[in-house]
BASE-214545 format. One record per residue: x, y, z of N, C-alpha, C, O, CB in turn. Coordinates in pm, whole numbers. Each point is the difference from the previous one (the first is absolute). Glycine has a CB too. Layout:
<rs>
+--------+--------+--------+--------+--------+--------+--------+--------+--------+--------+--------+--------+--------+--------+--------+
|    n_x |    n_y |    n_z |   ca_x |   ca_y |   ca_z |    c_x |    c_y |    c_z |    o_x |    o_y |    o_z |   cb_x |   cb_y |   cb_z |
+--------+--------+--------+--------+--------+--------+--------+--------+--------+--------+--------+--------+--------+--------+--------+
|      X |      Y |      Z |      X |      Y |      Z |      X |      Y |      Z |      X |      Y |      Z |      X |      Y |      Z |
...
+--------+--------+--------+--------+--------+--------+--------+--------+--------+--------+--------+--------+--------+--------+--------+
</rs>
This chain:
<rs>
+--------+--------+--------+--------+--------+--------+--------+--------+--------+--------+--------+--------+--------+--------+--------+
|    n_x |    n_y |    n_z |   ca_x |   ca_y |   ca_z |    c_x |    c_y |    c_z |    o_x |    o_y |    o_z |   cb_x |   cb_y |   cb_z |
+--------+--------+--------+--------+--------+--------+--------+--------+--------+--------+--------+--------+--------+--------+--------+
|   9556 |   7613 |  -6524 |    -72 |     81 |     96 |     12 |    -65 |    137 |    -34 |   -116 |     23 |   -127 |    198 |   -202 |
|    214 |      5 |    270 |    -29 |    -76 |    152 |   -172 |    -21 |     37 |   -108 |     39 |    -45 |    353 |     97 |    146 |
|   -192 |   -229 |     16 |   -161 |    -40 |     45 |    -32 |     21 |    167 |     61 |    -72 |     78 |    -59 |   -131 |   -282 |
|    -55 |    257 |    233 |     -9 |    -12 |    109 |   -129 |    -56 |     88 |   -109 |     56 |     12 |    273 |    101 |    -80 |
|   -121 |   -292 |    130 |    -85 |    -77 |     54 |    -83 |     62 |     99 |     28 |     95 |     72 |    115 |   -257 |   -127 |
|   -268 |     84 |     49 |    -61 |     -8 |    153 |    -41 |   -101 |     34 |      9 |   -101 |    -71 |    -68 |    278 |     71 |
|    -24 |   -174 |    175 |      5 |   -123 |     64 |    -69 |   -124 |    -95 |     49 |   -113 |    -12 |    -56 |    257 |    249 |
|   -117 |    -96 |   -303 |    -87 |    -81 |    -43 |     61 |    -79 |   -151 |    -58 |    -87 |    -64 |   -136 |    254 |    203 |
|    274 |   -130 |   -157 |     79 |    -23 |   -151 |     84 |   -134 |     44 |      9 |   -113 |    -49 |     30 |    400 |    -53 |
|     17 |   -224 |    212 |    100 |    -93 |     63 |    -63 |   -108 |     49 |     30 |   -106 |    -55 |    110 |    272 |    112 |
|   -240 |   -173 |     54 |    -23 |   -118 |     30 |    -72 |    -80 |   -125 |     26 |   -118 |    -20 |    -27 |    204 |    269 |
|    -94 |    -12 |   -334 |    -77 |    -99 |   -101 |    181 |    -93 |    -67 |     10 |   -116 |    -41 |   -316 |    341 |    -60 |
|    392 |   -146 |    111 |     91 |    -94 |    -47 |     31 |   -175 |     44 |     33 |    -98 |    -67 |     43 |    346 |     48 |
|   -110 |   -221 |    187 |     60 |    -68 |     74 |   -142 |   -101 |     15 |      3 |   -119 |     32 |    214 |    302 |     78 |
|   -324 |   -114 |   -138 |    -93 |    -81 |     10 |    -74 |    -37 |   -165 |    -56 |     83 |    -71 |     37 |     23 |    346 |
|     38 |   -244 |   -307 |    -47 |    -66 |    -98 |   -136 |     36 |    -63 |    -43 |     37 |   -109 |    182 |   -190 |    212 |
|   -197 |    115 |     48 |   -215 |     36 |    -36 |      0 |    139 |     10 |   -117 |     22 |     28 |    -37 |   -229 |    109 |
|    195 |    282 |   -140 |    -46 |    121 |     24 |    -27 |     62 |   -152 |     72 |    -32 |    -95 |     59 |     49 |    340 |
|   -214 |     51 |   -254 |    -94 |     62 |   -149 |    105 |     63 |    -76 |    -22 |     20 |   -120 |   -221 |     51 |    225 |
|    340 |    -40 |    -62 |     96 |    111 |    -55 |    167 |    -78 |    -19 |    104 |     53 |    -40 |   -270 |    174 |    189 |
|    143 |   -356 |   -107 |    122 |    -45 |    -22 |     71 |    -29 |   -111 |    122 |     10 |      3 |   -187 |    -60 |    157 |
|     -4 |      8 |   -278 |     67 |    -39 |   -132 |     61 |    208 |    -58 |    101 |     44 |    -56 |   -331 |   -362 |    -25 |
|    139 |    363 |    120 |     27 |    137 |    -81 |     95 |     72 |     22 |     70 |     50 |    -89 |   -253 |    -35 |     73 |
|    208 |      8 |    208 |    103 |     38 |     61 |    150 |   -111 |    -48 |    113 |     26 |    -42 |   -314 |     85 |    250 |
|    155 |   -190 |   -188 |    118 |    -96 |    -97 |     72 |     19 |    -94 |    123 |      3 |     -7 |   -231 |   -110 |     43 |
|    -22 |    131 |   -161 |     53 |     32 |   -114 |     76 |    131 |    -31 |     74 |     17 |    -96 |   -241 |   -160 |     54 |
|    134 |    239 |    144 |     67 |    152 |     21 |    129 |    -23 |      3 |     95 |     28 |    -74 |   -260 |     79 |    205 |
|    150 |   -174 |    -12 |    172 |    -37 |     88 |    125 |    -60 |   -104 |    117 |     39 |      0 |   -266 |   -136 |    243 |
|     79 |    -28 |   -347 |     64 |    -64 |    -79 |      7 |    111 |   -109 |    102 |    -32 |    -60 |   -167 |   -212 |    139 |
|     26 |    331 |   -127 |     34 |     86 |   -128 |      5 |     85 |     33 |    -23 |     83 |    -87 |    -45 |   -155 |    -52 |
|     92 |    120 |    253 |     19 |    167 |     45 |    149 |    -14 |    -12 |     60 |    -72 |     80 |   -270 |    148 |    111 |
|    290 |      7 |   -312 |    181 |     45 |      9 |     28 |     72 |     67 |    121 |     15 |      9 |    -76 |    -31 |   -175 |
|   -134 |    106 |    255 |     72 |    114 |     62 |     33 |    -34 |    151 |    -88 |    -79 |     32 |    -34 |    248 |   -194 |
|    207 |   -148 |    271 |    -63 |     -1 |    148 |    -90 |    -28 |     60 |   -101 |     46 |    -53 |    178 |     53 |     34 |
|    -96 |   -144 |     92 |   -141 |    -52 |    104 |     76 |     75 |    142 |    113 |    -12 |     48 |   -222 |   -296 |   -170 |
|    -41 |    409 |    172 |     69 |     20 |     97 |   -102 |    -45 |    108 |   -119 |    -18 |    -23 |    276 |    199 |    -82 |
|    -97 |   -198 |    231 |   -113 |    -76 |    124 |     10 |    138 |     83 |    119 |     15 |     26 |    -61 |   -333 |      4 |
|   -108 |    389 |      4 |      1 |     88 |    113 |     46 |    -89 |    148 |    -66 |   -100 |     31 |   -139 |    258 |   -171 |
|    293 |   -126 |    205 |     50 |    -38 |    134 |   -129 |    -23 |     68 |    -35 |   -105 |     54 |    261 |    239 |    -48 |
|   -284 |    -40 |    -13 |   -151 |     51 |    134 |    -71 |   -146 |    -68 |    -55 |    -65 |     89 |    -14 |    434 |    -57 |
|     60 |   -416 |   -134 |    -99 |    -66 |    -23 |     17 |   -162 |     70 |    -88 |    -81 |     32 |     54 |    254 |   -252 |
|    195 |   -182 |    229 |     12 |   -162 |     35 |    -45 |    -61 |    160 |     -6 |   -117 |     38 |    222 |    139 |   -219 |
|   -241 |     92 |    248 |   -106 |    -76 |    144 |   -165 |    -18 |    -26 |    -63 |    -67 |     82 |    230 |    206 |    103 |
|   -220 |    -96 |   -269 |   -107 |     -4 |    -32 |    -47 |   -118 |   -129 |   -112 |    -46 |    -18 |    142 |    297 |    126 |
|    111 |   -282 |   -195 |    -12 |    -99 |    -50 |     29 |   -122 |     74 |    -41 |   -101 |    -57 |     68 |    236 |   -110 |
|     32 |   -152 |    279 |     25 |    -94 |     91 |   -104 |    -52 |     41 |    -33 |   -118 |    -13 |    202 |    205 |     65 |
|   -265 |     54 |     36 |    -94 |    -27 |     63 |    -87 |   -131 |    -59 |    -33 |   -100 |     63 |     57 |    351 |      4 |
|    -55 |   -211 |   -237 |    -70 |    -27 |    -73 |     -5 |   -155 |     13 |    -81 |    -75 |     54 |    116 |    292 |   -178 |
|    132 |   -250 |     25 |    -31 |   -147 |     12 |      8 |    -45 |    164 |    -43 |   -115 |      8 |    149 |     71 |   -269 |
|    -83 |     73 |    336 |     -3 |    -65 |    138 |    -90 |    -35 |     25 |    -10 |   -122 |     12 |    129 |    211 |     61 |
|   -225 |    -12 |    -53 |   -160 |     18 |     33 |   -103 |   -104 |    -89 |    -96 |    -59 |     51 |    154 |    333 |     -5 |
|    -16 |   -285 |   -203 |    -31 |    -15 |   -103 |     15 |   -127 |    -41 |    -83 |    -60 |    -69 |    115 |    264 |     50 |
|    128 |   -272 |     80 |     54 |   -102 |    -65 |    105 |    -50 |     96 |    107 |    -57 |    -21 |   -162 |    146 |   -212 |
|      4 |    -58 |    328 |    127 |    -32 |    119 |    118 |    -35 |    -19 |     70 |    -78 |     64 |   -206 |     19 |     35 |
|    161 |    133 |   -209 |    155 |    -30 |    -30 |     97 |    173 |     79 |    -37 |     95 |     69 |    -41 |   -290 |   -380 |
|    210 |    151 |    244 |     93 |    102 |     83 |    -14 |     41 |   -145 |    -52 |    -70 |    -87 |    233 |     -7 |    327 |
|   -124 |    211 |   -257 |    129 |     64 |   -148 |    147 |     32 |     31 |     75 |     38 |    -90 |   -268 |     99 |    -12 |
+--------+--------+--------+--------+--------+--------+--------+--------+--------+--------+--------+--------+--------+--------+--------+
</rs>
């Protein structure tokens, strides 16, 4: 089955402490089908960790 991400999926990835991180994880690691990121979504995931974690993506 494809998957199609959103912002909050994505960053709990990127972020360790976040409540949703082991689960979104475990999706990512046993999901066989596609993962898709919507284009529109990757300035708003930027924003995120920037603001968040002063890091770049």
């Amino acid at each position: 089955m494809a998957v199609v991400c959103d912002t909050g999926a994505v960053y709990a990835l990127y972020d360790a402490d976040d409540e949703h991180h082991a689960a979104c994880r475990s999706c990512v690691e046993t999901e066989r089908g596609p993962l898709f990121l919507p284009v529109v979504l990757l300035a708003e995931i930027d924003y995120l960790l920037t603001a968040r974690h002063g890091c770049c993506t």
